[in-house]
N, C-alpha and C positions, 0 to 999 in steps of 0.2 A: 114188497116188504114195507108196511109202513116208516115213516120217517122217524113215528114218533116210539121210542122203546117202549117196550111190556112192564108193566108193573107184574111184581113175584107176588100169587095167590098164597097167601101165608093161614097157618092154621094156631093158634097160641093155645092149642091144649095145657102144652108142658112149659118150664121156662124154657127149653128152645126151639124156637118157631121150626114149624116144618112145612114144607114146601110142596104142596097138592101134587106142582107139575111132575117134581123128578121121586116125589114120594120118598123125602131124606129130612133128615134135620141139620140145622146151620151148623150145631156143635153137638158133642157129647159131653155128660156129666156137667157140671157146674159151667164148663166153656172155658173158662178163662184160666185155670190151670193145667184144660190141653193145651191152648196157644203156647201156654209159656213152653211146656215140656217138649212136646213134638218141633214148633215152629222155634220159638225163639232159642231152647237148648239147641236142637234138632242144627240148627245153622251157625254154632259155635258161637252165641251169642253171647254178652257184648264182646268178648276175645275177638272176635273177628274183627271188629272194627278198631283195635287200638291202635293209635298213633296214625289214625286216616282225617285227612280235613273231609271228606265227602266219601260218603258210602248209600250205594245201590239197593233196596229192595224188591224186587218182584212179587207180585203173589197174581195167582189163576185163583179169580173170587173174592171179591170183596165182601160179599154178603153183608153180616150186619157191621160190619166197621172193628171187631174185634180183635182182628188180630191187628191194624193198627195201631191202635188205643193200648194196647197189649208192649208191641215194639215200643212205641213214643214212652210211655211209661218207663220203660227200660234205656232209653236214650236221655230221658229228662234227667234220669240217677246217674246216669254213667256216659253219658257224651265226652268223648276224646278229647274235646275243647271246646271255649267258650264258642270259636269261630266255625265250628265244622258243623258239615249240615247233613242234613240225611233226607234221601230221597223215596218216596214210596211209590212204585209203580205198579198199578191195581186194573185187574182186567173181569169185568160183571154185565153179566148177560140180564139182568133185570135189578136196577136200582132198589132199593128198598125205600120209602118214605121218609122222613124225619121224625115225623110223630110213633112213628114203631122204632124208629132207632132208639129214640128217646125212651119208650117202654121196654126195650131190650135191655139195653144199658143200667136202666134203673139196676139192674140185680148184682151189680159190682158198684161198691160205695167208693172205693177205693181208686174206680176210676172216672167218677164225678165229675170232677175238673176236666181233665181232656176231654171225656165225654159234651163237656156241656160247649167248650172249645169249641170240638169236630163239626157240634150241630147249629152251631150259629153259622157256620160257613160249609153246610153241610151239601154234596156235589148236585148241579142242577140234572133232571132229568132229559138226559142229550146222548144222540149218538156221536160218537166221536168224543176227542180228547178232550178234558179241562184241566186246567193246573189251579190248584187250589193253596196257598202260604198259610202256615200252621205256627206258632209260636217257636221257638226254641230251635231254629235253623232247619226245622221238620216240610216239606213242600210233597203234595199229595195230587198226584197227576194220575187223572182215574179216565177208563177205556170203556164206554158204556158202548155193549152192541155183542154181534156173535162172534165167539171168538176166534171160529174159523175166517174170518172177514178184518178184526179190532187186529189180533195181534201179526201178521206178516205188514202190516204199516207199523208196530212200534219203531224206533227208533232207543236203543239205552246198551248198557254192558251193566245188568246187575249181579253184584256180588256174591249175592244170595236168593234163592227162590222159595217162596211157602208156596206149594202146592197144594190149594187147599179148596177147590171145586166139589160140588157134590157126590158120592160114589163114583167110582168107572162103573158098576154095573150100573146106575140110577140116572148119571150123565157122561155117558163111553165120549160125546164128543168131545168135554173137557182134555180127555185123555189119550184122543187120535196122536197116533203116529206124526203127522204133519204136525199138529199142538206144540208137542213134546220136543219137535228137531226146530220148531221155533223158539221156544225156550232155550234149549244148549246153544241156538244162534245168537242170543240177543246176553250171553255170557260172558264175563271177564274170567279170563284164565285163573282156574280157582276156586272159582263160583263153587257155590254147593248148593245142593238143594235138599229139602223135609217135606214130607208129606207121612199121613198118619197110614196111608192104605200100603198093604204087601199084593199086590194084584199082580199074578205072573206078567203080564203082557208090558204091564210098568215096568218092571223091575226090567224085562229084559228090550224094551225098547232104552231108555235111562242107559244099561252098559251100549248097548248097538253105539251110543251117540257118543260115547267115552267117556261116560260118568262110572268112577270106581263107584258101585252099589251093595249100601249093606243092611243088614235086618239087625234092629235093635231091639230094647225090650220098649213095647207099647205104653201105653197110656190108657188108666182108668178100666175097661172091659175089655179093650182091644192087648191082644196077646203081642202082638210086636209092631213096628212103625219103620220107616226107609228114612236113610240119611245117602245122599250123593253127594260125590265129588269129582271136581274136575283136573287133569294137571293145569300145575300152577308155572310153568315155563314158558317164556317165550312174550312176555307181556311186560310194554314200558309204558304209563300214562304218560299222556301229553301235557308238558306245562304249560300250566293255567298263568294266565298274564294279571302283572299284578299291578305296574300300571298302566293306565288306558284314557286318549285321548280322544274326545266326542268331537266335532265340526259339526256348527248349528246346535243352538240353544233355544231352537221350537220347542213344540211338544214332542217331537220324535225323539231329539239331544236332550232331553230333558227325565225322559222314560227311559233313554239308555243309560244314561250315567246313573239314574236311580239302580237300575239292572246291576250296574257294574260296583258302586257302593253299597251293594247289599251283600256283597259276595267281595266285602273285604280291599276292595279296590282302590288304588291309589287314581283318582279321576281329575282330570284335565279339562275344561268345557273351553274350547273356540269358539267368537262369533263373531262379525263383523260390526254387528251392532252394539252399541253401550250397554244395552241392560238386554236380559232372556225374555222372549216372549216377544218380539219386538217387531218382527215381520207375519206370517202369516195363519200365525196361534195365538196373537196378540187383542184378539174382539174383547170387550166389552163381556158377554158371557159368549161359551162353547156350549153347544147343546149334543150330547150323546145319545141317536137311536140307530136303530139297522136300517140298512134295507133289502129286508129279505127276498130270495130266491124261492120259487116257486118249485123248484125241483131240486133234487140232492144231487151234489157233485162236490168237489175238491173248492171251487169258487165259496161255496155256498159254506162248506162245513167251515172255509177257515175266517166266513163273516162270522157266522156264530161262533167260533172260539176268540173272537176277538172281542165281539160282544160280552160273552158272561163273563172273561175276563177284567173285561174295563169295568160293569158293572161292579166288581168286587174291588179291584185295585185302587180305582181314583178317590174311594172312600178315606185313605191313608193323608189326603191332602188336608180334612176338617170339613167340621161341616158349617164352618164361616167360607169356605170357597165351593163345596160341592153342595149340592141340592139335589137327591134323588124326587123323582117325579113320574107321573104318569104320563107318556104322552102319546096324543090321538094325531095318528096316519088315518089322511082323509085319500082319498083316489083320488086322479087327475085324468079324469077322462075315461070312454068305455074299456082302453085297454088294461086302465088299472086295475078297475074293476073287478073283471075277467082273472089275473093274477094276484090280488085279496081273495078272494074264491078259491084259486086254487090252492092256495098258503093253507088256506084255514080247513081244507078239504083234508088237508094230508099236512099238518101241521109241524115244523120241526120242535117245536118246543111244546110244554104245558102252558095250563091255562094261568098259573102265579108268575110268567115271563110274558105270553101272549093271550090275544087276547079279540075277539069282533062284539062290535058293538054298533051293530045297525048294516051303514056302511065305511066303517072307517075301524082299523085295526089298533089296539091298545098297547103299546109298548110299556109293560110294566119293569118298574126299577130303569127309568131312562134318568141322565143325568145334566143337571144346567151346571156349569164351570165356572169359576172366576180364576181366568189365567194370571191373573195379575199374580193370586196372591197363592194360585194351585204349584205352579210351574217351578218360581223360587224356592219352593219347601220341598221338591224332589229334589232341586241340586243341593240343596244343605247337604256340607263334607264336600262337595266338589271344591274345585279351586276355579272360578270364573274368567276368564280374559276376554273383558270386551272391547271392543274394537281394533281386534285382532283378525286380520283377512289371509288366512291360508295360502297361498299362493303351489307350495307343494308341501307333499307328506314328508320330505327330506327333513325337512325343519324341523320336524316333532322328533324327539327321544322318550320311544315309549315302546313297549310292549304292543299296544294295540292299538287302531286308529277306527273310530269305526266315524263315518260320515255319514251325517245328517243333514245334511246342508238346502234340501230341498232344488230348486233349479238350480243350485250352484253348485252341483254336482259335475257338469259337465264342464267346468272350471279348469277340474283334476286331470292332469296329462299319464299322470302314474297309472289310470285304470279305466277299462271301458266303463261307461256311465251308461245304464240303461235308457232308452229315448227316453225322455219327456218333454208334456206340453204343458205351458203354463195356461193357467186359467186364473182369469180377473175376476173376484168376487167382491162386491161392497154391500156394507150391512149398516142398518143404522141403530142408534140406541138410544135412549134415556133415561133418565132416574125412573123409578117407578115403583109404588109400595101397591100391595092389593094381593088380588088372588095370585096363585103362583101355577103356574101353566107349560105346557107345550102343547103346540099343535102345528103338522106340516101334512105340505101336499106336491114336496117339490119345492116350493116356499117352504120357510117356517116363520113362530112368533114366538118365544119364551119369555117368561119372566117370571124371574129369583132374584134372591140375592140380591132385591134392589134397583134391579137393574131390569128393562123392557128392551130386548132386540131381536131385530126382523130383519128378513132377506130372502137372500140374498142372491144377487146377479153372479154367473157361472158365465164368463166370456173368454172366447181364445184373447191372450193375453200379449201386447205389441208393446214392449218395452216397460219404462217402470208404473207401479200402480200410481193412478188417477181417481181422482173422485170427480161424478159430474150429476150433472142435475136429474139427466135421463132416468140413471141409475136408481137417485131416489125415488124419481115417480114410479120406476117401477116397483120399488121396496114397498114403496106407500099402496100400491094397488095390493098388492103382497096381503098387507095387515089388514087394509079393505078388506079382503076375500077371505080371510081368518078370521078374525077378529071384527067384524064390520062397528061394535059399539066402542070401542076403544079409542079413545083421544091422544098429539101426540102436542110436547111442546119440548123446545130445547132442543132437538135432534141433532146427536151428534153422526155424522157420517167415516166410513174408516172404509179403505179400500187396500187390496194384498194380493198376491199372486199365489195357487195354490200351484203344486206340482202334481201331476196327474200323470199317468202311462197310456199307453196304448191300448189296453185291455183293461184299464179303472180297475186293477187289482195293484196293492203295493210292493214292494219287496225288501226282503232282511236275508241277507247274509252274503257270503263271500262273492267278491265283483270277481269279471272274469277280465284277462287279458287279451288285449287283440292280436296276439301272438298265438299260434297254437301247439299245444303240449302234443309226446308225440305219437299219441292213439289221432291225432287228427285234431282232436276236439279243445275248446277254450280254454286255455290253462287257467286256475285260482289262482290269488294271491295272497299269499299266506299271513300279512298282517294286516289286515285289512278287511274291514265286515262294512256293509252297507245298507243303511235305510231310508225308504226312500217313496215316493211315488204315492203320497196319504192321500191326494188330493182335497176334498170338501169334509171326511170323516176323518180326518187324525186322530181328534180326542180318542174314537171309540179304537182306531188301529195301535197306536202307540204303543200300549203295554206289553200286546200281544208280539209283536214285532221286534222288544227290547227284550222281550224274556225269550224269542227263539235268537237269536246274535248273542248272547250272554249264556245261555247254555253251551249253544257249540263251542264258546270257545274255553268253557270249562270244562267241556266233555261231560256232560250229565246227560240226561234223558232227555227227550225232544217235548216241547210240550206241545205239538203239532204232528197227528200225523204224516207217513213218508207222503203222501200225492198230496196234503197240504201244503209242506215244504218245496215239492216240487212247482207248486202254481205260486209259491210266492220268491222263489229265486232270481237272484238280479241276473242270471246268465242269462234265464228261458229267451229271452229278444234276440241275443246275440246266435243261438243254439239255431232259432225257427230260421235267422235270417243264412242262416249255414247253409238248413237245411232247403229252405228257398234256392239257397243258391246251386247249392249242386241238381235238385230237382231242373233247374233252368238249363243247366250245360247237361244235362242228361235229355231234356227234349231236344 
């Protein structure tokens, strides 16, 4: 299976597009007044939602964006409250364009605006999850891929389901058995679900699963439509913490507490240092690319969710601190080579994200950073305390503690601290106006925003950061080899310790106890979320890593899926080394 998803073979005879492959069209009649009827009535809309700070949507099919644009419309009039947000979780086996959404939509005036919204931040063409933020508390985390494959990884409890895929006759896999008992799985007690089709096998897999099932009257040509329900017994949401204390005021404590003040939070920042940004997110500029995996895996899908992620988020900080840019990944040696070759053979992305151009790969929309002036404008609403050293979690009064603290993680007595090693990086800079750039090979060179910086040395790291001369020669051969006409003067030098893991993946969410619970296994602890192990790429991990710790602890939907989560968990070290261990007393 290629990497890269199918674009949908569309036909625009009529106003609505129809679909070669499955031989259907997106909507009937006009479109937009079946949404309303079947999907939005159909799911006791807006009644359902009164008096909730957060509420679930599911729908099987995203197709042309409709029926969101349709909800959002409906939530924009009648939202519960200013604070409460609504979640849309969207499952689509072939993305459609932006330039056809755009011509779809034209045919509702009325919903212009969100339309024109949706398509400025409209979903990149990816397998696997993205989380996309919508104006008016609305956040649109869309599942590109098959959906026998997309949805037994979701992770959510939605409230409500629009079943809204092609025919069962025209696409029966939409509609599989397995499908459908993933769906009643991923359901709050309660949940109901709409769909326009009466198709026996529906109707009576739906009751099989404990859905009361009934036939209403239809919509438009269609003589009748389904409405499900679930019993609504037995179900207490988890409260959501309201306030929450960060340790470490890098970029990772910086992205989380953004996380947690966007969702209403009363936010706490710790740090040892005087002011945020101060240790090892503190360069001159941050420069945001990937480094892509040649093969698809769990590693690989949750770079690129972190990636098109950061690409959209950091934009929030201005664009006097952020500078989106082109930048050119050149190979280092025959084996890079070898693995650009492979990238671009079987590509996870399009060609407006990636990109070859000779021999060296195109990272488009990469990003140069001014932490200085990025980092402080995500804690705006937090409350700051610098020069404040943690010593233990006792001290705080708070709901929630999530640590950011980088190698002073393993500080904490209260919690196992996943390994890490520190690594000595120095980078050097200078003022610099001219063209504005990125280029790396392992090295990098950027220059934004003013600012010219190059580097950087990656060394096991033996107590506190040092600057030394070596370092520079090596920086300076660095921009020799990039940049070979470029002149420097003024150079300022800055050296920092990154924190790294074992396996150069990071991790976000609940540390585990070196105690264990009594199935055997690591007990969680329950106030307490963990981020951690960015090493050399924070800028681009950050957001991604603050919006999975701030979901779960609000119980939303995951914006990673399940074997994402699982590769980025702070337990997995403790988990393997278990399993190490009993493998050893069993030889």
């Amino acid at each position: 299976m290629p990497r890269l998803p199918p674009l949908p073979d569309l036909d625009f005879a009529e106003l609505a597009p129809h679909s070669r492959e499955h031989g259907d069209v997106y909507f009937s009649g006009d479109g937009l007044s079946e949404k309303r009827e079947v999907f939005l009535r159909g799911c006791g809309l807006p009644e359902s939602w009164d008096g909730r700070e957060q509420f679930t949507v599911g729908e099987l099919g995203f197709g042309t964006g409709l029926n969101l644009l349709a909800l959002w419309e409906l939530w924009r009039r009648q939202r519960p409250s200013p604070q409460a947000r609504l979640h849309f979780v969207s499952f689509e086996g072939a993305l459609i364009p932006r330039e056809h959404a755009a011509r779809i939509h034209a045919a509702w005036p009325e919903l212009a605006e969100l339309s024109a919204e949706l398509r400025v931040r409209w979903p990149d063409r990816v397998r696997g999850l993205q989380r996309i933020a919508l104006p008016d508390g609305v956040t649109l985390t869309l599942s590109i891929g098959d959906i026998a494959e997309t949805l037994p990884q979701a992770r959510l409890r939605a409230d409500t389901w629009f079943l809204d895929g092609f025919a069962p006759a025209k696409n029966p896999a939409m509609w599989a058995p397995d499908v459908l008992g993933h769906v009643a799985r991923l359901c709050a007690p309660g949940a109901r679900a709409a769909t326009y089709t009466v198709a026996g096998h529906v109707r009576r897999t739906l009751a099989e699963l404990g859905f009361a099932v009934e036939k209403v009257a239809g919509h438009g040509r269609k003589k009748e439509r389904l409405e499900a329900r679930l019993p609504a017994a037995g179900y207490a949401p988890a409260i959501a913490p309201r306030r929450v204390a960060i340790i470490g005021a890098g970029v990772a404590g910086a992205w989380t507490a953004r996380a947690f003040l966007d969702r209403g939070c009363q936010v706490d920042v710790y740090d040892r240092a005087a002011a945020p940004a101060s240790g090892a997110s503190g360069n001159a500029l941050a420069l945001v690319i990937p480094r892509l995996d040649a093969a698809d895996g769990p590693a690989a899908r949750a770079l690129i969710a972190a990636w098109l992620l950061a690409r959209r988020a950091w934009l929030r900080a201005g664009e006097d601190a952020v500078q989106p840019l082109d930048a050119r990944h050149l190979p280092r040696g025959p084996r890079e080579v070898q693995r650009f070759a492979k990238i671009m053979a079987d590509p996870p992305l399009d060609e407006t994200i990636l990109r070859d151009e000779g021999d060296a790969l195109i990272h488009a929309g990469a990003l140069a950073i001014n932490p200085a002036l990025a980092l402080p404008r995500l804690l705006v609403g937090a409350r700051f305390h610098g020069g404040r050293d943690i010593a233990s979690l006792d001290e705080l009064e708070t709901d929630l503690v999530v640590v950011c603290a980088g190698m002073g993680a393993a500080a904490f007595a209260d919690f196992a601290a996943p390994p890490l090693e520190g690594r000595l990086g120095q980078i050097e800079s200078c003022d610099s106006a001219g063209e504005t750039f990125a280029i790396a090979d392992g090295g990098y060179a950027v220059r934004a925003l003013g600012q010219l910086v190059f580097g950087a040395t990656f060394e096991a790291a033996d107590g506190e950061p040092r600057i030394t001369d070596a370092a520079r020669a090596h920086n300076l051969e660095v921009l020799a080899r990039l940049r070979p006409e470029l002149t420097t003067s003024n150079l300022t030098s800055r050296a920092a310790v990154r924190a790294t893991t074992q396996d150069r993946i990071p991790f976000a969410g609940l540390p585990q106890h070196k105690e264990k619970a009594p199935d055997g296994t690591p007990a969680p602890s329950g106030r307490l979320r963990l981020v951690g192990g960015l090493g050399s790429r924070g800028f681009l991990w950050a957001p991604l890593l603050a919006e999975i710790v701030a979901s779960d602890a609000f119980s939303e939907p995951s914006p990673v899926e399940e074997r994402v989560a699982e590769c980025l968990d702070p337990g997995r070290f403790l988990v393997r080394a278990r399993r190490r261990g009993g493998q050893d007393q069993r030889a």
